[in-house]
C-alpha positions in Angstrom: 149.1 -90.3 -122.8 148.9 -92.7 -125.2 146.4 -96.4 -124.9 147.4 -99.0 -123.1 147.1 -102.9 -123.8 145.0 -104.7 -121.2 146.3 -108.0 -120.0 144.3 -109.0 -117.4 142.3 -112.0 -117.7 139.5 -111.0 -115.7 139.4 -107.2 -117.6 139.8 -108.9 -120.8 136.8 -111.5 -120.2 135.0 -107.9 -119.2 135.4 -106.2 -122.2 134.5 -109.5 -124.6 131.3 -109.5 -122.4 130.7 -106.0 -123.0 131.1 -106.3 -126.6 129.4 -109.7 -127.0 126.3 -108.0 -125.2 126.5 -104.9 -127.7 126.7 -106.9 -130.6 124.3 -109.8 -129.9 121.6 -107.3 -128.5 118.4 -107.9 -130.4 120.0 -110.6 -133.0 118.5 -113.4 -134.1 119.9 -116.6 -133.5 121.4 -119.6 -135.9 122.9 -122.4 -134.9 124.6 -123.7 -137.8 128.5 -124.2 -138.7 131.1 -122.0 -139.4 134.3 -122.5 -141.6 137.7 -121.9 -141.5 141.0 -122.6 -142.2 141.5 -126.4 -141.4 138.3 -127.0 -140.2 134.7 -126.0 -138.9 133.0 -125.4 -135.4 129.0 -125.6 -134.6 128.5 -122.2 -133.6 125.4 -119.9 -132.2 125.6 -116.9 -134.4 123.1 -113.7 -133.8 122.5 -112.3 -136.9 121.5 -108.2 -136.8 119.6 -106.9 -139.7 120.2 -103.6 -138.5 123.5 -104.4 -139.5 123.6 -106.8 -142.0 126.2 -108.8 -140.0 126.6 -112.1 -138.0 128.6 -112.7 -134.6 129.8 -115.5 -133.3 131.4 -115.5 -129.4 130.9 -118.8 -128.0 134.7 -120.2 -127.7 135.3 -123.3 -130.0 137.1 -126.0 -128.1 140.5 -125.9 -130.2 140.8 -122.2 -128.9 142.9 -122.6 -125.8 144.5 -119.2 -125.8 142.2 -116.6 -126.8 138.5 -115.3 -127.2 136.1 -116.0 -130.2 134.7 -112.9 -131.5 134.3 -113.2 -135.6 131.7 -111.5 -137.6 130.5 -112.4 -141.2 128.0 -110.9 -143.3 126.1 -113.8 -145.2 122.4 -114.0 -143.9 122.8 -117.5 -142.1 119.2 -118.8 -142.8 119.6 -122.1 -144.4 123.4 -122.0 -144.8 125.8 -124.2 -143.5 129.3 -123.8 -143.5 129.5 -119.8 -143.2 132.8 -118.3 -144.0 134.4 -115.9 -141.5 134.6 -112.4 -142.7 136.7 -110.8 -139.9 137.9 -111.6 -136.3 138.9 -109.8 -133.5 139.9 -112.5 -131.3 141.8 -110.8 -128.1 144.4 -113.3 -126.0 142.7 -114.6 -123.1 145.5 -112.3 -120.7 148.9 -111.7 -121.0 150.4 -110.8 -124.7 149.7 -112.3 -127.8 151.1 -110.7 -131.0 149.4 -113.5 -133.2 145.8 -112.5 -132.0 145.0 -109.1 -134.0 142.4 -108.5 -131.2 143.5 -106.0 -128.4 141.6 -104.6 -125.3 142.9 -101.3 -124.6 142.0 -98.7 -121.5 142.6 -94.9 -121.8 144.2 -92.3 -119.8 140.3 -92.6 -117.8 140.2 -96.1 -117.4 137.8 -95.8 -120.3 138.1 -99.6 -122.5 138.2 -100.0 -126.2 138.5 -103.0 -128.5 141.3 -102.6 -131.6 142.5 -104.4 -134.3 146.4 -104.8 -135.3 145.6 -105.0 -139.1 146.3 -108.8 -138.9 144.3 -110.4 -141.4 144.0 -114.1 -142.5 142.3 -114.6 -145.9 143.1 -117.7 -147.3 145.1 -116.5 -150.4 147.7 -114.7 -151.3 147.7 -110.5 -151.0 145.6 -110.6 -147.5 148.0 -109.4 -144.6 148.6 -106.8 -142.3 150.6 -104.8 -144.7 148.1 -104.9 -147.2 145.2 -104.1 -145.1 147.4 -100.9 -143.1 147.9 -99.7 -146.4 144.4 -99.7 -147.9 142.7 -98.9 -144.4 141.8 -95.1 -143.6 144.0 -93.7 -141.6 141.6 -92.5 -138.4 140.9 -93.8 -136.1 144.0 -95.0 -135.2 146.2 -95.0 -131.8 149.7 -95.4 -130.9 149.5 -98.2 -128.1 152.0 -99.0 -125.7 152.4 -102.9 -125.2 153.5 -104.6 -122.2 156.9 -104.7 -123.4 157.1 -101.3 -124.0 156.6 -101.5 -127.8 154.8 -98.5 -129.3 152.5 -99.8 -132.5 149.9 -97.8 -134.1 146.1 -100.2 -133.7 142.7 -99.7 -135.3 140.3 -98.5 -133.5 137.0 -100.0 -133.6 135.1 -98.7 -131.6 134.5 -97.3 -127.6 133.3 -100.3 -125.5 129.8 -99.6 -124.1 129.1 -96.2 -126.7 125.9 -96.6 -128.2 127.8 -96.6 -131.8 129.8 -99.6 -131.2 127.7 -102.1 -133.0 127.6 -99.6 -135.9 131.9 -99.2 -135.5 132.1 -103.2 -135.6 130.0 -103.4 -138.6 131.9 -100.1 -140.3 135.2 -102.5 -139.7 133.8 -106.1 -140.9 132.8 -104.5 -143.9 136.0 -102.8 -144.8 137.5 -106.0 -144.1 135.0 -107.2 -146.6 136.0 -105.2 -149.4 139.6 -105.4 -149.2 139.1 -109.1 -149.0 137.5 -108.6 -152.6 139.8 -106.2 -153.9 142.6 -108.3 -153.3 141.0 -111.3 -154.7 139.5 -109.7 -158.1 142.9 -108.6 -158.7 141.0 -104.8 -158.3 143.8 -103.7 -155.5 146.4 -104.2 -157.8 145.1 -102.7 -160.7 144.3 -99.5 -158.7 147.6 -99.2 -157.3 149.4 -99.9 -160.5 147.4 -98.0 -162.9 145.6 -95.3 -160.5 146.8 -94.0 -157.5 143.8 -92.0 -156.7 140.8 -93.5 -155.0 138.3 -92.4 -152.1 138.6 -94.6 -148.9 135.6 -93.5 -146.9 136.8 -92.7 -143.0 135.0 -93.7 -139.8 132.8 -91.7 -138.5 132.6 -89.8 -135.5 135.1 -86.4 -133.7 138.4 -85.8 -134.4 139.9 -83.1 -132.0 139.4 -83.1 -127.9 141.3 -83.4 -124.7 140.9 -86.9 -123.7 142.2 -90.4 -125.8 138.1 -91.2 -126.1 137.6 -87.3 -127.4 140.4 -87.7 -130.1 138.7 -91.2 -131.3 135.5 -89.3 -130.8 136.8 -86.7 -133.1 138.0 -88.6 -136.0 134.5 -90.5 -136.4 133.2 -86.7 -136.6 135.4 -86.1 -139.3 135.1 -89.2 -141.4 131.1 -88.1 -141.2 132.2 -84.7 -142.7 134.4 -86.4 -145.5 132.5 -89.1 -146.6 129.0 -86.6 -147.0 131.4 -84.1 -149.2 132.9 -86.5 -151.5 129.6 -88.0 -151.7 128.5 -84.8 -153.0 131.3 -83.8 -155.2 131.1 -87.3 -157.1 127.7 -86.7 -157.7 128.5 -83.9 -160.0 130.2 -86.0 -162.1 133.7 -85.3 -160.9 136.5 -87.6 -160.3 137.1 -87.1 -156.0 139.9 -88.9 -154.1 142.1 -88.7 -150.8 145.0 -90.0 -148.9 147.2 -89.7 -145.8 147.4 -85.9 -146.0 144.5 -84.4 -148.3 141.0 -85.1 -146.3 139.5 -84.6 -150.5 140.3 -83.8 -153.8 139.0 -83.1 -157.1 141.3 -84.3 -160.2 141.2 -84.7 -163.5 143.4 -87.5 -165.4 145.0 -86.7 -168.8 147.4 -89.1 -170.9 148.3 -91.1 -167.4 149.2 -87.7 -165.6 147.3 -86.7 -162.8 146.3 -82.8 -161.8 145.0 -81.9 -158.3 142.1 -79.2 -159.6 140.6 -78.1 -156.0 141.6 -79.2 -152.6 139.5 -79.9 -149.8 140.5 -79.5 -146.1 137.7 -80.4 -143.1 137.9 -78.8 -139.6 135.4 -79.9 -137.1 135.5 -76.6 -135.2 136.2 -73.0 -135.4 138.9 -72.1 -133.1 142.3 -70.6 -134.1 143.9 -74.0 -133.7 142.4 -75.6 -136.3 142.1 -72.6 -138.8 145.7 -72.4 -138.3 146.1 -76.4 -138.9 144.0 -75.7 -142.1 146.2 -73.3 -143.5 149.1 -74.8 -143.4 147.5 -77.8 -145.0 146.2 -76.1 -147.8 149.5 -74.2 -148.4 151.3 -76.9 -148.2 149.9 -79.6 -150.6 148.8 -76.5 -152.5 152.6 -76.1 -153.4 153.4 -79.4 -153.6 151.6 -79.6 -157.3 152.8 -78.0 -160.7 150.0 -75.6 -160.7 148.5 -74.7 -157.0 144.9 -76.1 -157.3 141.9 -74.1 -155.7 142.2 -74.1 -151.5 138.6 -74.8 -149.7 138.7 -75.0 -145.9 135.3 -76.5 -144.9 134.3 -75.3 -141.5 131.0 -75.9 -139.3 130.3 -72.3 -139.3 131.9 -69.1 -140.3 135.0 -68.1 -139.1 135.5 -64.2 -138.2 135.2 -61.4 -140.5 139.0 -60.7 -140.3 139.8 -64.0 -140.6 137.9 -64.4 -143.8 139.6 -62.0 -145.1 143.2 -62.9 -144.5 141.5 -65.7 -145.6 140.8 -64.4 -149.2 144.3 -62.8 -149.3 146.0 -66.2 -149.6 143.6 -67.5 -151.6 141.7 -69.5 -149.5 137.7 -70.0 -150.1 135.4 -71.5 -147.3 132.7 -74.0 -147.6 130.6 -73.7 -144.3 128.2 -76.8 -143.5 126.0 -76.9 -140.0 124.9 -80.1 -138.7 121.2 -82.0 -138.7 120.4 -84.9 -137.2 124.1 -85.8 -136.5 124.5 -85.0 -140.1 126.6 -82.8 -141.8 124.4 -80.3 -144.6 126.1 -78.4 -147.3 124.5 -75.5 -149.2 124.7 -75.5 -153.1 128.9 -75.8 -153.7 128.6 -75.0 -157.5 130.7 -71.7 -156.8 133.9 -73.9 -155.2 133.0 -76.8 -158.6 133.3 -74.1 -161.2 136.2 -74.7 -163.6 137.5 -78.2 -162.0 
């Protein structure tokens, strides 16, 4: 069952609540102003140094048809004037395409707060386009709005989970960069001269039963991603993913680019997702001139007959266990060797 768009007023207001609590919890307050397009409001922010970000939820008078919930991530201390960095302003009730806030409920009645992808920036190159493009695929949902329109949305982040202040600040700050890229002219450049790059995922679980398991799960994964590329580009090699490859190792020679060992993550041990890895491996394995080295990286090791069917098809496996909600690798030398 896919998520469902909230439109009830007196949910909405709920979930706003919910977030504004989780987000304002042990913040220190500013009253100061913040800007925007065509103007500025006073506005009680609560700055979180846990999180080196600001929120703002206290509705400005011109907003008659939705909630105020925008983040930035200047320290407001003697500043006036702050500049938005990213909103998720949900409609007061009913449907609102033009706010890029969205309360959703699961299959459980469980509530989370998305994001269509809608950005404003203030110059050219800032859009939802642009920002669906750059932004890591998971966690994402197909939603069903009131119309019966299915859309993919962002998922921040599980209202009322312990991690959601960490999901918000995760999102304002790859709001933050993209903002950046596009404005340094850095987004362009990457896309035009080098298609690989690393976009770091959220982090969290990536395969369960339930809507909130399967957003669960891809923060789980994003953890496992982001701690191996981390790892691999501190040997000195050049790392990058996409849609389909969770990482990859490359090397770059006269503009051409060769994929020299591929990387695929599983977050469990079952048959399913041995399976899924395989077919991944083989797959953008023979989608390359010469089939780069297959690693399926595991939390544990698979069975002694499946390692070895394994080996047959030319698969290595990189096990890691987890500590302190943390991922830990032994020494990968052996899968670097030659790349």
């Amino acid at each position: 069952m896919s998520l469902q768009v909230v439109t009830n007023e007196r949910e909405i207001a709920g979930a706003v609540s919910i977030l504004s609590g989780q987000m304002t919890e042990g913040g220190e307050r500013f009253d100061t102003t913040v800007g925007f397009k065509g103007g500025d409001v006073d506005a009680a922010l609560f700055w979180r140094e846990d999180l080196s970000i600001w929120s703002a939820f206290e509705k400005p008078y011109k907003l008659e048809n939705r909630h105020w919930c925008v983040f930035g991530v200047d320290y407001p201390e003697g500043k006036r004037n702050l500049a938005i960095t990213a909103e998720i302003n949900p409609p007061l009730e009913g449907m609102n395409r033009r706010c890029a806030g969205v309360v959703l409920h699961d299959e459980a009645g469980k509530l989370y707060i998305g994001h269509t992808g809608n950005l404003r920036g203030g110059y050219p190159g800032v859009g939802k386009k642009a920002f669906l493009a750059y932004y890591p695929r998971e966690p994402r949902e197909v939603v069903v709005w009131p119309n019966g329109r299915y859309e993919e949305i962002i998922i921040v982040g599980i209202l009322g989970q312990a991690d959601l202040p960490a999901r918000v600040a995760d999102f304002v700050y790859e709001v933050r960069t993209f903002k950046d890229a596009v404005r340094s002219g850095e987004l362009k450049k990457q896309r035009g001269e080098r298609p690989e790059s690393f976009s770091p995922e959220f982090e969290g679980k990536r395969e369960g039963y339930s809507t909130k398991d399967r957003v669960d799960a891809d923060y789980k994964h994003g953890t496992v991603v982001n701690k191996l590329e981390e790892i691999v580009e501190g040997y000195g090699y050049k790392v990058a993913n996409d849609q389909g490859r969770d990482v990859y190792i490359y090397t770059r020679v006269k503009g051409v680019s060769r994929v020299k060992v591929l990387f695929e993550i599983k977050t469990d041990v079952s048959t399913t997702s041995i399976y899924k890895g395989v077919g991944q491996l083989m797959l953008h394995g023979a989608a390359q001139t010469r089939r780069p080295r297959s690693v399926l990286v595991l939390p544990g090791k698979p069975r002694p007959n499946t390692k070895e069917a394994l080996a047959k098809l030319g698969i290595e496996v990189l096990t890691y266990k987890w500590r302190n909600k943390q991922p830990v690798f032994p020494p990968i030398d052996q899968f670097l060797r030659g790349a």
